[in-house]
SERO-4910 file (N, C-alpha, C, O; in steps of 0.05 Angstrom, whole numbers):
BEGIN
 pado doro    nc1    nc2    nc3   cac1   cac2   cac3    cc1    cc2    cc3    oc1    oc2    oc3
  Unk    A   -330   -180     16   -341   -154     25   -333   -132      5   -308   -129      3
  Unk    A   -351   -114    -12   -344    -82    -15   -330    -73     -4   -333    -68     20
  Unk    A   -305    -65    -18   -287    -36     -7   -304    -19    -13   -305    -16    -38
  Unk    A   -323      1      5   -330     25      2   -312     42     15   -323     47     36
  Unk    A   -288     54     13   -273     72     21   -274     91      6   -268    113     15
  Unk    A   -284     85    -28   -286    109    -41   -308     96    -63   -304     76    -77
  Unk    A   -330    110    -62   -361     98    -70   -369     66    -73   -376     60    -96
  Unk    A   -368     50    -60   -374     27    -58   -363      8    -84   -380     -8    -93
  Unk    A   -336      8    -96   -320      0   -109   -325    -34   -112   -315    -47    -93
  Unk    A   -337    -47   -128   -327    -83   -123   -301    -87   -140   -296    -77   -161
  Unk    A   -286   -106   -124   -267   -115   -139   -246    -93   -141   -237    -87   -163
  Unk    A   -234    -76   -113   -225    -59   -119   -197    -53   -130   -180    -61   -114
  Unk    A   -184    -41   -156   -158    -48   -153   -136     -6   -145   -140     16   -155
  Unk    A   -113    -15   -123   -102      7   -120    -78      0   -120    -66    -18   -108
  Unk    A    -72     22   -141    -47     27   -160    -23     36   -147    -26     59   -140
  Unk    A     -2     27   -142     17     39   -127     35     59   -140     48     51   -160
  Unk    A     36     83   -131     47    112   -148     81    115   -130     83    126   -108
  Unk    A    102    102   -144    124     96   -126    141    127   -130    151    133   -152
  Unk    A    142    143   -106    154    161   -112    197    159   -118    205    152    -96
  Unk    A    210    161   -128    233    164   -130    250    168   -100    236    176    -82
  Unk    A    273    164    -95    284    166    -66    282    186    -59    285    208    -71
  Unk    A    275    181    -30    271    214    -20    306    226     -9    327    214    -12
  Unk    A    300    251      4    321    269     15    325    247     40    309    235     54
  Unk    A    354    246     37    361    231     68    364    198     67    369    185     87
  Unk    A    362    187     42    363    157     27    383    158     14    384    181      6
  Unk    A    402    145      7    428    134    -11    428    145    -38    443    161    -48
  Unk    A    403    129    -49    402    137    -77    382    168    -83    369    173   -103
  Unk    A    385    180    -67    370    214    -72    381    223    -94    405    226    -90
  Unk    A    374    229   -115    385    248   -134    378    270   -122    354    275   -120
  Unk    A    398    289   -112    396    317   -107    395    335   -133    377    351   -133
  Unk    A    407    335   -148    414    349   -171    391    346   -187    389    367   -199
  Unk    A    371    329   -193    337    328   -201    322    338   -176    299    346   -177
  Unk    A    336    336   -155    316    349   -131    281    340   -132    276    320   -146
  Unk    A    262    352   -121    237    350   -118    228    353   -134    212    335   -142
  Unk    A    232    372   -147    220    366   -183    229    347   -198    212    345   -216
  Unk    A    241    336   -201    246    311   -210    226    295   -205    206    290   -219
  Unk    A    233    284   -179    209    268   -165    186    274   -172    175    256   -185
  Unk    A    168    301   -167    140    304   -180    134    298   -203    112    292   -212
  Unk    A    158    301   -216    153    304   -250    142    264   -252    121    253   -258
  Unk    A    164    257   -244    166    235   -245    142    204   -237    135    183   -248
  Unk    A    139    215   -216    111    204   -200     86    217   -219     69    202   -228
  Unk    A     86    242   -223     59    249   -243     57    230   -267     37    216   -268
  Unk    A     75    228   -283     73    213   -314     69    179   -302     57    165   -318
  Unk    A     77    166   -275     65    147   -278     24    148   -269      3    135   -272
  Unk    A     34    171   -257     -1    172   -244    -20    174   -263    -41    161   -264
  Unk    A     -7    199   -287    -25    199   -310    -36    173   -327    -59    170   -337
  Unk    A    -13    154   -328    -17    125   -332    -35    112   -321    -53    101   -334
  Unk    A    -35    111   -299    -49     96   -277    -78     95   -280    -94     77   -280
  Unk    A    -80    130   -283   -108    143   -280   -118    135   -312   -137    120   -314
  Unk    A   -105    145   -338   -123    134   -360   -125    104   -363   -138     99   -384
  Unk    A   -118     81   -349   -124     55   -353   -146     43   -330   -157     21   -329
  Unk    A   -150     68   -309   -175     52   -300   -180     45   -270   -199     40   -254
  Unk    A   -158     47   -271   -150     39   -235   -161     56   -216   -160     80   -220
  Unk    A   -175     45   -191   -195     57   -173   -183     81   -164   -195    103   -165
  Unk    A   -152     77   -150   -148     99   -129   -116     89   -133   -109     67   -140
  Unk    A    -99    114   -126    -64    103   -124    -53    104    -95    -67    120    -83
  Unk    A    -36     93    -78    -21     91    -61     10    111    -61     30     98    -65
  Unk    A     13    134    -58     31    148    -52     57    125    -39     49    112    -19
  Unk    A     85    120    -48     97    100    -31    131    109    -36    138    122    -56
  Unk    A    149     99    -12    171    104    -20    192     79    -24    215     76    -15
  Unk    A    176     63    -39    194     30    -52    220     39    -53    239     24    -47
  Unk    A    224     68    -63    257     70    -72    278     75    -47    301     77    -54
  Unk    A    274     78    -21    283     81     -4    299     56     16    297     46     38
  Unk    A    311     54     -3    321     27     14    353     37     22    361     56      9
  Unk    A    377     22     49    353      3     58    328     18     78    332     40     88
  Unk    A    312      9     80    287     12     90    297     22    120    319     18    129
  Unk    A    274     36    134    280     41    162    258     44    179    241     59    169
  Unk    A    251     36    203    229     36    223    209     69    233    187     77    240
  Unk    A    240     81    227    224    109    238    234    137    214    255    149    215
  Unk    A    214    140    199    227    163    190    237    183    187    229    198    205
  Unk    A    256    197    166    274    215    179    255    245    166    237    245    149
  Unk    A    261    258    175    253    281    184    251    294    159    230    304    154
  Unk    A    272    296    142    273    301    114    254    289    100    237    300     86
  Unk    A    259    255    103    238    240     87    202    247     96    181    240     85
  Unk    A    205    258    114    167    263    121    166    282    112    147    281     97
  Unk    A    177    307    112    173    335    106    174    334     70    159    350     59
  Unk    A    194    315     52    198    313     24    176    295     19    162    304      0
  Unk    A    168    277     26    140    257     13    113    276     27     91    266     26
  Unk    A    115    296     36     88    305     41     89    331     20     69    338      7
  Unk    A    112    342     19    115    363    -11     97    352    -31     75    358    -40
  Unk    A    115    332    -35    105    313    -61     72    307    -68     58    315    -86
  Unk    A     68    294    -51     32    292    -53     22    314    -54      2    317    -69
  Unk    A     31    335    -41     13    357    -37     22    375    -65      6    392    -74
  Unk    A     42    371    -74     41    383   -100     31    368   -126     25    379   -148
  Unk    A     32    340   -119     18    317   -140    -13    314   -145    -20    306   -167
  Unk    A    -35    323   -123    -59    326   -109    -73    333   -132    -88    317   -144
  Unk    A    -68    363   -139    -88    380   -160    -89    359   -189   -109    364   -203
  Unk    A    -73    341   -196    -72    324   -222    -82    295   -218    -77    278   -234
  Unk    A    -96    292   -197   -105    269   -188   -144    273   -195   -159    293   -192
  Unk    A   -150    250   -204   -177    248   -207   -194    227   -202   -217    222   -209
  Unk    A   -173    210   -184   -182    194   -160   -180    189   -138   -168    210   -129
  Unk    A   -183    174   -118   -173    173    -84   -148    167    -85   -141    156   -106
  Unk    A   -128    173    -66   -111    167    -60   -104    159    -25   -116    167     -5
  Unk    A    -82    141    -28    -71    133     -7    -38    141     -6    -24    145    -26
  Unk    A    -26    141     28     -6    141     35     10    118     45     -7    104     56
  Unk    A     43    102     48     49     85     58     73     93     53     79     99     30
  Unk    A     95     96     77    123    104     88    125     80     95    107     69    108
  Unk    A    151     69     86    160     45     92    181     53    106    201     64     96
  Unk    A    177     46    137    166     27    149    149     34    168    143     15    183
  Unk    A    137     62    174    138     77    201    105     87    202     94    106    191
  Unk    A     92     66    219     59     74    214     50     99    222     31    113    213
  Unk    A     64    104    240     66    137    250     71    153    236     54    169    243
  Unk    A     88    168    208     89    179    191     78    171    159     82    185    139
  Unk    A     62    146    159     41    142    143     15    160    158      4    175    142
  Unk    A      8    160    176    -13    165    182    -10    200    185    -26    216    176
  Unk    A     10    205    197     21    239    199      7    251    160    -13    262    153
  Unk    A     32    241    146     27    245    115      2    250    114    -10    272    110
  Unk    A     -8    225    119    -35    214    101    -59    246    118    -71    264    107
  Unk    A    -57    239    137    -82    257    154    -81    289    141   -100    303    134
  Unk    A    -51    295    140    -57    323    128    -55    336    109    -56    361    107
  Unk    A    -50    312     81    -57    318     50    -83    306     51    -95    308     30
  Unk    A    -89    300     60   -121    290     51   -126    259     38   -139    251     19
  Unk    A   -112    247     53   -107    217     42   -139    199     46   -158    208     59
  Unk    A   -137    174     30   -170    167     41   -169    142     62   -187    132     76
  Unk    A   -134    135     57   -128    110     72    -93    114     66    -79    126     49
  Unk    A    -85     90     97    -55     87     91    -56     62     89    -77     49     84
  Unk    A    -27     51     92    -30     25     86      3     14    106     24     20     94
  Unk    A      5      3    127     19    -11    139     25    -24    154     10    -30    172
  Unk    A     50    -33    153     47    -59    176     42    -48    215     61    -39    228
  Unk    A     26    -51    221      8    -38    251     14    -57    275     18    -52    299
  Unk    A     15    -82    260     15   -101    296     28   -124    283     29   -132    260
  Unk    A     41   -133    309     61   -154    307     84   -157    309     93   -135    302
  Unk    A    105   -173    317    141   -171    315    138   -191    301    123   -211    301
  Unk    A    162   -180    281    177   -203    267    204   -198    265    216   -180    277
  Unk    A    213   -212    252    246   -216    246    252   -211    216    237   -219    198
  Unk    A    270   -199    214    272   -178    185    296   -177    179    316   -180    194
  Unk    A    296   -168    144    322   -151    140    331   -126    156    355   -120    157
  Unk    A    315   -114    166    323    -93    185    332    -95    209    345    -77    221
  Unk    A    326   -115    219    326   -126    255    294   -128    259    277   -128    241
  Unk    A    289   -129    290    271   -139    302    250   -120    298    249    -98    310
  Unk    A    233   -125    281    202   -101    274    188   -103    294    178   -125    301
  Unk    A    182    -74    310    158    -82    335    145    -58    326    153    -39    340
  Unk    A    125    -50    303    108    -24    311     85    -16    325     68    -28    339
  Unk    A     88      8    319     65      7    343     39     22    340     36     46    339
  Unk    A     15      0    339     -7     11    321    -24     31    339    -41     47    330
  Unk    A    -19     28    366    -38     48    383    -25     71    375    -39     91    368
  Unk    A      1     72    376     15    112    374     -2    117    354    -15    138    355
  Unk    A     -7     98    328    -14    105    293    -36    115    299    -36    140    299
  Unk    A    -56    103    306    -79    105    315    -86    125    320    -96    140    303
  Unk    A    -83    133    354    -85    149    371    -73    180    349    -79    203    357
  Unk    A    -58    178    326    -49    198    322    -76    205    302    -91    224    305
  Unk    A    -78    186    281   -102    194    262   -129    209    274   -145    221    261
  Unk    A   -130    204    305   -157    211    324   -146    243    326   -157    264    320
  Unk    A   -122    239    337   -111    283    340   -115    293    321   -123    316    320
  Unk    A   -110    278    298   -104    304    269   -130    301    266   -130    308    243
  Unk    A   -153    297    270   -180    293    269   -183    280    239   -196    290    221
  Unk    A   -171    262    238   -177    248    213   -183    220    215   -169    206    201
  Unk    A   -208    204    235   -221    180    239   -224    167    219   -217    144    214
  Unk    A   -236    187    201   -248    175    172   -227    160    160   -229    136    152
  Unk    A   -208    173    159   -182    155    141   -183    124    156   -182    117    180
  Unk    A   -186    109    131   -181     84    139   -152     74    143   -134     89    138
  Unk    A   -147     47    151   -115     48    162   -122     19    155   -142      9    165
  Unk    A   -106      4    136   -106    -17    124    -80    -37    134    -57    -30    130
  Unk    A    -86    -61    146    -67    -68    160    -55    -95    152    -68   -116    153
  Unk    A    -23    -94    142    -10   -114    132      1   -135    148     18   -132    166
  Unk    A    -10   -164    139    -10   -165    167     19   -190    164     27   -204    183
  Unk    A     30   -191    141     47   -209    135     71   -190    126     70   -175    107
  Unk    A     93   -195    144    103   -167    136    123   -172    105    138   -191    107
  Unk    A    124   -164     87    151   -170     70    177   -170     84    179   -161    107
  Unk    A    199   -181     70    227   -177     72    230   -189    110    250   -185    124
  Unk    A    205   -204    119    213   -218    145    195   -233    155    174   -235    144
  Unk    A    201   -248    182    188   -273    178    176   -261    204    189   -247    219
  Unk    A    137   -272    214    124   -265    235    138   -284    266    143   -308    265
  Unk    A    141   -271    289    148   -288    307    131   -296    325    134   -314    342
  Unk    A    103   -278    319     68   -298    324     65   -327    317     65   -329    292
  Unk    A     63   -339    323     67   -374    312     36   -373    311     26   -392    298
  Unk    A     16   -352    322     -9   -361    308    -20   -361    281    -15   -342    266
  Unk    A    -35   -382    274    -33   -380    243    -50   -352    229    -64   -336    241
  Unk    A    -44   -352    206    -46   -320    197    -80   -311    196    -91   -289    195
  Unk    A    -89   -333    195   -118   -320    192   -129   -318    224   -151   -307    230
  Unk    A   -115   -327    240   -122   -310    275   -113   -288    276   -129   -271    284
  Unk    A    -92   -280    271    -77   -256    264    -96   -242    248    -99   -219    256
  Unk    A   -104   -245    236   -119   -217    221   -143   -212    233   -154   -190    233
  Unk    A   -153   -234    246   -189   -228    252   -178   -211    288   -190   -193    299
  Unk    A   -149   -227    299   -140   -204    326   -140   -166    315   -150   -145    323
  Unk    A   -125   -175    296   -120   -152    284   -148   -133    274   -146   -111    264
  Unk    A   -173   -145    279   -197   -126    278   -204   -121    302   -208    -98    309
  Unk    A   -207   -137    314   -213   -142    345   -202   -124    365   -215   -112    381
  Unk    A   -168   -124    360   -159   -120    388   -142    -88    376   -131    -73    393
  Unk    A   -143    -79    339   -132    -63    337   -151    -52    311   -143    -51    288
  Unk    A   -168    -46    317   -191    -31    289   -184    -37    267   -193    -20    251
  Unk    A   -170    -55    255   -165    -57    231   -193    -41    210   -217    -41    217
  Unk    A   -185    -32    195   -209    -26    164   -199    -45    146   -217    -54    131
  Unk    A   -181    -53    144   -181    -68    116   -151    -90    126   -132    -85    140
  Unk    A   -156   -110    115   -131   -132    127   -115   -138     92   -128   -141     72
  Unk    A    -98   -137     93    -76   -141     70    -60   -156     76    -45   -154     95
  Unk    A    -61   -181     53    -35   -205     57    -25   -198     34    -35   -185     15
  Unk    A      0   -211     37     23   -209     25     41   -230     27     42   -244     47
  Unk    A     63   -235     -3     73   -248     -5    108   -244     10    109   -230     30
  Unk    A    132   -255     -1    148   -255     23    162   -242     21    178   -236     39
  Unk    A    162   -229    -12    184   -197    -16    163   -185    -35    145   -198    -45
  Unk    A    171   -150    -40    157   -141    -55    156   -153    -86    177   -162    -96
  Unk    A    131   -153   -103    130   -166   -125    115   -199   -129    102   -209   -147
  Unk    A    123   -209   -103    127   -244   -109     93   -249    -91     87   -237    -71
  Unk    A     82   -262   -100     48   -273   -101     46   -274    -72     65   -279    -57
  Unk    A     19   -269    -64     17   -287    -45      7   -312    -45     -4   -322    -64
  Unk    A     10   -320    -28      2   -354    -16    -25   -354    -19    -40   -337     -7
  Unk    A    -31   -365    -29    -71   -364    -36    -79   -384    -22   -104   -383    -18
  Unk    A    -70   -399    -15    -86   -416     13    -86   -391     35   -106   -382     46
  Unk    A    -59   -383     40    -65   -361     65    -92   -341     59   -110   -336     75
  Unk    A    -89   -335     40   -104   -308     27   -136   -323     31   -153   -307     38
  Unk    A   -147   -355     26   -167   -355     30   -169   -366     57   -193   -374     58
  Unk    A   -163   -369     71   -163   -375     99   -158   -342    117   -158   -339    141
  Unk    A   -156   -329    104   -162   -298    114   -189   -292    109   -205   -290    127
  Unk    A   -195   -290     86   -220   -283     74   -238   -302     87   -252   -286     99
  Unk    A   -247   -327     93   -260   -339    107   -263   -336    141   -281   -345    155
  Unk    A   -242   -320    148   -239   -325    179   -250   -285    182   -261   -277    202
  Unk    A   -245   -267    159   -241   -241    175   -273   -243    155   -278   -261    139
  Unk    A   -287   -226    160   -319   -224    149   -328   -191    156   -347   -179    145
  Unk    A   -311   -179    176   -328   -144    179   -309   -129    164   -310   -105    170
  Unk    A   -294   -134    147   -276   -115    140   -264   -132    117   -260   -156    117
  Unk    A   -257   -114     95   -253   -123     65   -212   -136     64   -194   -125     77
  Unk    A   -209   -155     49   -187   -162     52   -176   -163     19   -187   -170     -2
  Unk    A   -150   -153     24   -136   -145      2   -106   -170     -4    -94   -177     16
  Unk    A    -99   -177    -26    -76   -179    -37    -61   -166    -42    -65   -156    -64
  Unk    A    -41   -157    -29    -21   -141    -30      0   -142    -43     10   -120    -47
  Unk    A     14   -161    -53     43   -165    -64     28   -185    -91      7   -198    -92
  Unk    A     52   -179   -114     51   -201   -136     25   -215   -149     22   -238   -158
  Unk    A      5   -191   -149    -15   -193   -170     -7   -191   -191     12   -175   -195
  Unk    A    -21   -209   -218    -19   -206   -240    -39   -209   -259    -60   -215   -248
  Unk    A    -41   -207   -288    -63   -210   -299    -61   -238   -301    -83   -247   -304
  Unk    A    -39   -263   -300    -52   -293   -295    -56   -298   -269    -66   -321   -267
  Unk    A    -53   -285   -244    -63   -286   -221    -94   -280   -212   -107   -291   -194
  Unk    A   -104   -258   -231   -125   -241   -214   -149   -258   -213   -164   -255   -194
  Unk    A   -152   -270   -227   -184   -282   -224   -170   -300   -208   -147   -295   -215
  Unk    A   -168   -314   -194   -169   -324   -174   -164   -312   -142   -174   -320   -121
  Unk    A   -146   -290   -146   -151   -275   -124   -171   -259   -124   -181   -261   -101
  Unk    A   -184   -244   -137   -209   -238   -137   -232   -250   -142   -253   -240   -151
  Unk    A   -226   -274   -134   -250   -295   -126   -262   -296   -103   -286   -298    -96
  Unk    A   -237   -293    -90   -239   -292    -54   -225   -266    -44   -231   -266    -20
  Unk    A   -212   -247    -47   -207   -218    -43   -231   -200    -52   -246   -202    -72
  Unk    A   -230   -185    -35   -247   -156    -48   -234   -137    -59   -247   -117    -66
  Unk    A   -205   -138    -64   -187   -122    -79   -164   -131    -82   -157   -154    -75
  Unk    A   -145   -110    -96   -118   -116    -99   -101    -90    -98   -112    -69   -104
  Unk    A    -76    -89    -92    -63    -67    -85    -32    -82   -102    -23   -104    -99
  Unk    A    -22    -59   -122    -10    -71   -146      5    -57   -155     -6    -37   -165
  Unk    A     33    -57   -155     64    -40   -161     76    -50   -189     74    -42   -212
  Unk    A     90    -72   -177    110    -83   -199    100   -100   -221    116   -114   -233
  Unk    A     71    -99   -230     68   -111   -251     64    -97   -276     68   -104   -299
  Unk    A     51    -65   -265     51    -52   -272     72    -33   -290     68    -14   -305
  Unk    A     97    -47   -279    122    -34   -296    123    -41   -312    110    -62   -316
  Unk    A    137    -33   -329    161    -43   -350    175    -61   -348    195    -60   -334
  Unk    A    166    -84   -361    176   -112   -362    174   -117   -335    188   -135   -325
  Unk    A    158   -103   -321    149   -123   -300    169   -119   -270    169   -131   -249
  Unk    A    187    -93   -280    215    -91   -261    196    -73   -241    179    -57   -249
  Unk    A    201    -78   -220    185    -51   -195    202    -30   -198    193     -8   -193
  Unk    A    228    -31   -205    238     -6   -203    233     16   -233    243     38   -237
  Unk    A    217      0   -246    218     15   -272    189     30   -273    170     26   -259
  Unk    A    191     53   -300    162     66   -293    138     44   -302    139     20   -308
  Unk    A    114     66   -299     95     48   -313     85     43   -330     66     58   -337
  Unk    A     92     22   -346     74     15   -379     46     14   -377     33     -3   -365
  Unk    A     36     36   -393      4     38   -403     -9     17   -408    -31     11   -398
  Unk    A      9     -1   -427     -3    -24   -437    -16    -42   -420    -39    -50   -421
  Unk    A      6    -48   -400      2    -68   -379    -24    -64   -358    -38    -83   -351
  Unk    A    -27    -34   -348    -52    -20   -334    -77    -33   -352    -96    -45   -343
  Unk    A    -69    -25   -383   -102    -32   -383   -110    -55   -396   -134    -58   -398
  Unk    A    -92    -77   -407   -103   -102   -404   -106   -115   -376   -119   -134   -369
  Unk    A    -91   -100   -364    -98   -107   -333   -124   -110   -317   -133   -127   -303
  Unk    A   -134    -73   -328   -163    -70   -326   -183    -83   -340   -205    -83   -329
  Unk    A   -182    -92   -359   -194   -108   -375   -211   -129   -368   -236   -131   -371
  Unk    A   -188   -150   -357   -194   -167   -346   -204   -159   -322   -216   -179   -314
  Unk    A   -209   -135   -299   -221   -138   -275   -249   -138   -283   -267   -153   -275
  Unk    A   -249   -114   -306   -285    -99   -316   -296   -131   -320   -318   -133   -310
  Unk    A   -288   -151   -331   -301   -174   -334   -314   -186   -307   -337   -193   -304
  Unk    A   -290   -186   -285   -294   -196   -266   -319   -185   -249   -333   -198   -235
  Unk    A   -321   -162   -253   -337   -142   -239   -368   -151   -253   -388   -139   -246
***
C-alpha cells in the first residue's frame, strides 16, 4: 500500500531526527541547555533533508532509562524544540516520546505534526517493568486537540521487551486496525538498531491490507530491497550515523547512498 500521509509517497523512507537528553533525564546537559539541543538536532536535520529523505520523526532515543509517562519538563522541553526546529524544516514531520502515547500525541497535535509513532496496544514485559498503554486515552486525546488528521502509527512489537499476547504478530496488527484505528502498523526488531524478522514483517504485510506497514528498527542499505519488497516504507535512526553508532550524529554520506538505492527501487 502507498503511504499517502504526505503526497502519496511509494517506498516511503522517515528519518529519525534524535533530539539530545531532555530536562529531567540523567544525561541532560544543562550548561548547553536548549540551545544546544536545537543547534544540535538542526545540523542533523539539515543532513537528512539534503539527502532525500521523505519526512523526519522528532524522538527522544537519548533519554534513557526510558519511562512510561512523561515528565512534565520533558513535554514542555521536546515541544520547545520542534517548535523552534519547524521554520528550517522543508518536509513533513513526525513526533515519538518514548514511551508515553499520550504525550506523543499532546506534542505532535500542537506543533503541527503529520503523524506520531508509538507503541498503542498491548502488555508486554520489559526493561522497564510491565508496559500496559493506553491507546484509547491517545486517541481520544488527538480527537480534543482537533487533530484527526494526524495519523498515529502503531508499533506493534515493542523494543527492549517481550509481547505477553501469545497471538502471533500478524493477528496483532490486523486487531490493531480493527479494534484500535491503527493508520499505519510498524514492526520492529528486538532493540533499537537490530533488523527486523522479515518472516514477521511479511506475514504482517500479507495479513494487514487497509493500512500501509512499516519497518521500524535496523534498516540498512544491505537490508532495503528486500524490505521494501514487501513494506511500503521504512522508518530509520542508527544507520544513519556515524559508523553506524545511534548515538552519534548523522553522516551525509550514509543518507544519500542510502537514497540512492531507494530512487532505484521506486
Amino acid at each position: 500500500m502507498v503511504f499517502d500521509f504526505f503526497g502519496a509517497k511509494k517506498k516511503a523512507v522517515i528519518a529519525m531526527a534524535h533530539i539530545g537528553a531532555l530536562p529531567g533525564s540523567p544525561a541532560y546537559d544543562a550548561a548547553g541547555g536548549l540551545t544546544k539541543l536545537v543547534d544540535d538536532v538542526l545540523c542533523d536535520i539539515e543532513k537528512l533533508q539534503a539527502g532525500g529523505v521523505d519526512a523526519v520523526m522528532f524522538g527522544n532515543e537519548n533519554d534513557r532509562p526510558y519511562v512510561f509517562q512523561a515528565p512534565l519538563e520533558g513535554l514542555a522541553a521536546m515541544t520547545s524544540i520542534v517548535e523552534r526546529v519547524k521554520p528550517h524544516l522543508t518536509i513533513p514531520f513526525g513526533v515519538n516520546y518514548l514511551w508515553d502515547p499520550s504525550a506523543s500525541v499532546a506534542i505532535g497535535a500542537v506543533t503541527g505534526a503529520s503523524f506520531v509513532r508509538e507503541i498503542f496496544t498491548g502488555v508486554f514485559a520489559s526493561d522497564m517493568g510491565i508496559w500496559q498503554p493506553d491507546c484509547a486515552r491517545a486517541s481520544r486525546l488527538r480527537h480534543s486537540l482537533g487533530r484527526d488528521e494526524m495519523k498515529m502509527l502503531f508499533n506493534i512489537n515493542a523494543e527492549f521487551a517481550h509481547s505477553l499476547d501469545q497471538r502471533p504478530i500478524e493477528l496483532r496488527a490486523k486487531s490493531a486496525v480493527f479494534s484500535s484505528l491503527a493508520d499505519a502498523i510498524l514492526v520492529s526488531g528486538p532493540l533499537t538498531g537490530q533488523a527486523v524478522d522479515q518472516s514477521d514483517l511479511r506475514r504482517v504485510c500479507e495479513t494487514v491490507k487497509d493500512v500501509p506497514v512499516f519497518a521500524n528498527t535496523g534498516v540498512n542499505k544491505d537490508n532495503v530491497r528486500d524490505i521494501l519488497s514487501v513494506a511500503s516504507g521504512v522508518i530509520i535512526g542508527t544507520h544513519f550515523k556515524v559508523d553506524g553508532n545511534t548515538w552519534n550524529p548523522v553522516d551525509s554520506d550514509r543518507v544519500m547512498r542510502f537514497m540512492e538505492i531507494v530512487e532505484t527501487l521506486r
